[in-house]
Phi, psi and omega in degrees: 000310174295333171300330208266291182296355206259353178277315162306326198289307104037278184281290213321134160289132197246143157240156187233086180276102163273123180275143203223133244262087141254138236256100172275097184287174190264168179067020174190139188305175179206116175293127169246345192199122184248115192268119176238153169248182180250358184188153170068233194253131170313096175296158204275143231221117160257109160241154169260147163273092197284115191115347211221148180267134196326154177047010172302323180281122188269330174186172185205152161194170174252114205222111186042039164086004176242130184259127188253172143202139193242125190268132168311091173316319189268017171232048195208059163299290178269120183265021176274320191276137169263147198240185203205115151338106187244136211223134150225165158183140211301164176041040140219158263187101225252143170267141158218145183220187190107175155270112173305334206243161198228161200225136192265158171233193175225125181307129147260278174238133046036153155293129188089006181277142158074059182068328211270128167314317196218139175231139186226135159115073201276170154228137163214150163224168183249085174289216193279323230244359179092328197308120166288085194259141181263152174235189172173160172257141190251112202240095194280025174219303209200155198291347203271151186292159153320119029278115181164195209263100185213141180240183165239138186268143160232134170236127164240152166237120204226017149210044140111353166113004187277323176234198197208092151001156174296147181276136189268162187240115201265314179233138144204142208260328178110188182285024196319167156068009193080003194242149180297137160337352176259325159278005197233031181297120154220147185183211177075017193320172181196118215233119162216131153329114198255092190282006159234010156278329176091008182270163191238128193234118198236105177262174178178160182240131192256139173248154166200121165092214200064231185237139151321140183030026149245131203312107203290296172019287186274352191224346140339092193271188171304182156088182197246319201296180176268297217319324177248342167219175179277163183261150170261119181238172190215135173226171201223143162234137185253015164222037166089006185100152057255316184221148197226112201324167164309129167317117126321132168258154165243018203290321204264009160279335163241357189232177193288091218296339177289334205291160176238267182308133154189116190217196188277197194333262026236163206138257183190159171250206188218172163245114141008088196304301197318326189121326193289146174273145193219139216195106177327125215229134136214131197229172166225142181318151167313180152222167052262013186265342211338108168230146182282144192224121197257171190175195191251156166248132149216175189237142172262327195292336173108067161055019165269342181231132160212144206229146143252203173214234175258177179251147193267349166195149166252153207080033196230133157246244186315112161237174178226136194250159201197142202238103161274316177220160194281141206058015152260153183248131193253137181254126116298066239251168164277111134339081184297355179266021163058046182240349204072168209313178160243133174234100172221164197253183182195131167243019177203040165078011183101349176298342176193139208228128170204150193314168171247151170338309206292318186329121221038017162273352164276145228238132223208160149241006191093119162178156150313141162214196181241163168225160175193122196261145161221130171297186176264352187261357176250036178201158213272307216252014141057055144195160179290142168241174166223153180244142142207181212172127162192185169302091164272082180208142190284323230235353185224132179301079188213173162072026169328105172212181199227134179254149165239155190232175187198021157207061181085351208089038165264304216239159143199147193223347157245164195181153190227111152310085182285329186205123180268338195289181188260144146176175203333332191055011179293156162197183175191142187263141183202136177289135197251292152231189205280358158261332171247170179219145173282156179254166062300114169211187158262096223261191175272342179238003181191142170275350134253072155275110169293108175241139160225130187254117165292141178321293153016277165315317181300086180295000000 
């Protein structure tokens, strides 16, 4: 008799759901599951939601073997709790593997809102006021970097990241100099909070002139002027993101006349405990090697003066920086040599630099990523952490998660998967409050996507 069933058990036809980890937006179908049988036709599929408020699944199908679900944004409030696929279908024996439970997001910006082709480079901070302001660039003909028609974009959420405000336009340089807007690219933004004033300090890099779609990167000459090389510019709000100064240029305050491309980060800076502001460096050797090098910018002043030093490993760009024990600062940087991340500290502002343990030990494809230091006295788990978020995959933008760490960045040990799908892969990190920490990045499904993880929630 038991042979008999194990033989039926056997024979019976099974689907098969792997569920697949991606950030479910609102307004939009989401592949969440890839579905196989063991025999015939993919069968029609009852599916429900565990976690979720009653009517949330707005539809649901199946299309080349990907189980879709298009969710009710407005019966979808809290975007912290992850919810759980409840799947049946008659006559098969339904298998599931995978991460059960799926985790929701919020569209900030996409291709086509407003027109714009494109949004690329988030920033995010948390202000004195809670208000979550996102930055980003808005890359008005097409995806490609400066050189072109590019602004810095601000989106604020003032309740925890569920909705988003209309988008502000922060830096445009305008026709300057007589020249088109397209020759007038600014963009790469970097946000940080100025924590004893309560000002929001916005950096960016301005081209003026060269070629239309060609990578002001590679054709950056010498020199102080916008005419011959690009600029670091700054603007500043005394109201929370809502408005934004007239550009500071900051070019001849930091940067060297042989170097040629030099700017910030792009991501966010930090405040000090001392008050000082700090703010991710990169600049590039002359040429013909222009190879790049990253460090730090800071101000003692509230951002009215800013120095630089030395650069902390060469051949390094976009890093993001965290005041790990009070006055060292640890950079993290992106690494071209396909070695994994590059890590190294300062204890003097950047003036001398040495590796930390973790170096090249986070796993990378070449891409931007984010850090975030949170004391124990600013968090639920009542220890110091550390965040960082990037692609963890060596060779593909993919596989977005944000990892913690709890002893500095020596270890990490914990880690929440947000997206396996492919896309640009930038991101940036923000404490939303003392239990959760916010995302801004470039998912597989929007191109500014918004998550919030409970602390919690990290395994």
């Amino acid at each position: 008799m038991l042979a008999t069933s194990l033989i039926a058990l056997v024979a019976a036809a099974t689907l098969q759901i792997h569920h697949y980890q991606v950030p479910v937006v609102q307004d939009k179908a989401v592949p969440v599951a890839e579905v196989t049988v063991s025999e015939g036709e993919i069968p029609d599929l009852k599916v429900s939601l565990r976690g979720l408020p009653r009517k949330a699944l707005r539809s649901y199908f199946v299309q080349d073997g990907w189980l879709y679900v298009n969710l009710d944004p407005d019966r979808v409030k809290d975007i912290r709790k992850p919810f759980k696929l409840k799947i049946k279908a008659k006559g098969y024996k339904v298998v599931q593997d995978g991460a059960l439970k799926h985790r929701l997001a919020r569209k900030v910006r996409t291709a086509g809102d407003d027109g714009v082709a494109a949004y690329r480079i988030p920033g995010l901070v948390t202000t004195q006021k809670g208000t979550l302001v996102g930055v980003y660039d808005i890359r008005h003909e097409n995806s490609r970097d400066l050189q072109g028609h590019i602004d810095v974009g601000v989106s604020r959420s003032t309740d925890g990241g569920r909705t988003w405000g209309p988008m502000i336009v922060a830096m445009d340089m305008g026709e300057w100099g007589g020249l088109p807007q397209n020759l007038n690219g600014v963009g790469d933004p970097c946000i940080l909070v100025d924590e004893v004033t309560g000002d929001l300090l916005l950096f960016a890099a301005w081209t003026h002139g060269g070629e239309a779609g060609k990578a002001a990167w590679w054709s950056a000459g010498s020199g102080f002027g916008p005419e011959t090389t690009p600029q670091l510019m700054m603007v500043r709000s005394t109201d929370d993101g809502l408005t934004w100064s007239e550009p500071e240029n900051l070019t001849k305050q930091v940067k060297q006349e042989a170097w040629n491309f030099t700017f910030q980060g792009p991501g966010r800076g930090i405040t000090m405990d001392d008050g000082t502001l700090v703010v991710p460096f990169q600049h590039q050797e002359p040429a013909p090697e222009r190879t790049p090098a990253a460090g730090i910018m800071y101000s003692t002043d509230r951002g009215l003066t800013w120095h630089v030093h030395e650069y902390a490993k060469i051949n390094t760009t976009e890093s993001q920086v965290a005041e790990v024990e009070p006055g060292v600062l640890m950079l993290n940087m992106r690494d071209n040599r396909r070695t994994g991340r590059a890590v190294y500290v300062t204890r003097d502002l950047g003036r001398t630099w040495e590796p930390h343990v973790s170096d090249g030990k986070l796993v990378e494809p070449v891409c931007m990523a984010s850090l975030l230091k949170v004391k124990a006295s600013e968090n639920s788990l009542r220890k110091d952490i550390l965040l960082f978020s990037n692609p963890a995959d060596e060779k593909d933008r993919k596989n977005i998660t944000i990892q913690m760490s709890f002893d500095g960045g020596a270890t990490w040990t914990r880690k929440v998967l947000l997206d396996e799908g492919e896309g640009w892969g930038y991101s940036c990190l923000t404490m939303i409050d003392r239990k959760t920490v916010g995302i801004l990045y470039e998912s597989s499904q929007a191109h500014m996507t918004f998550q919030a993880v409970p602390l919690k929630d990290f395994r």
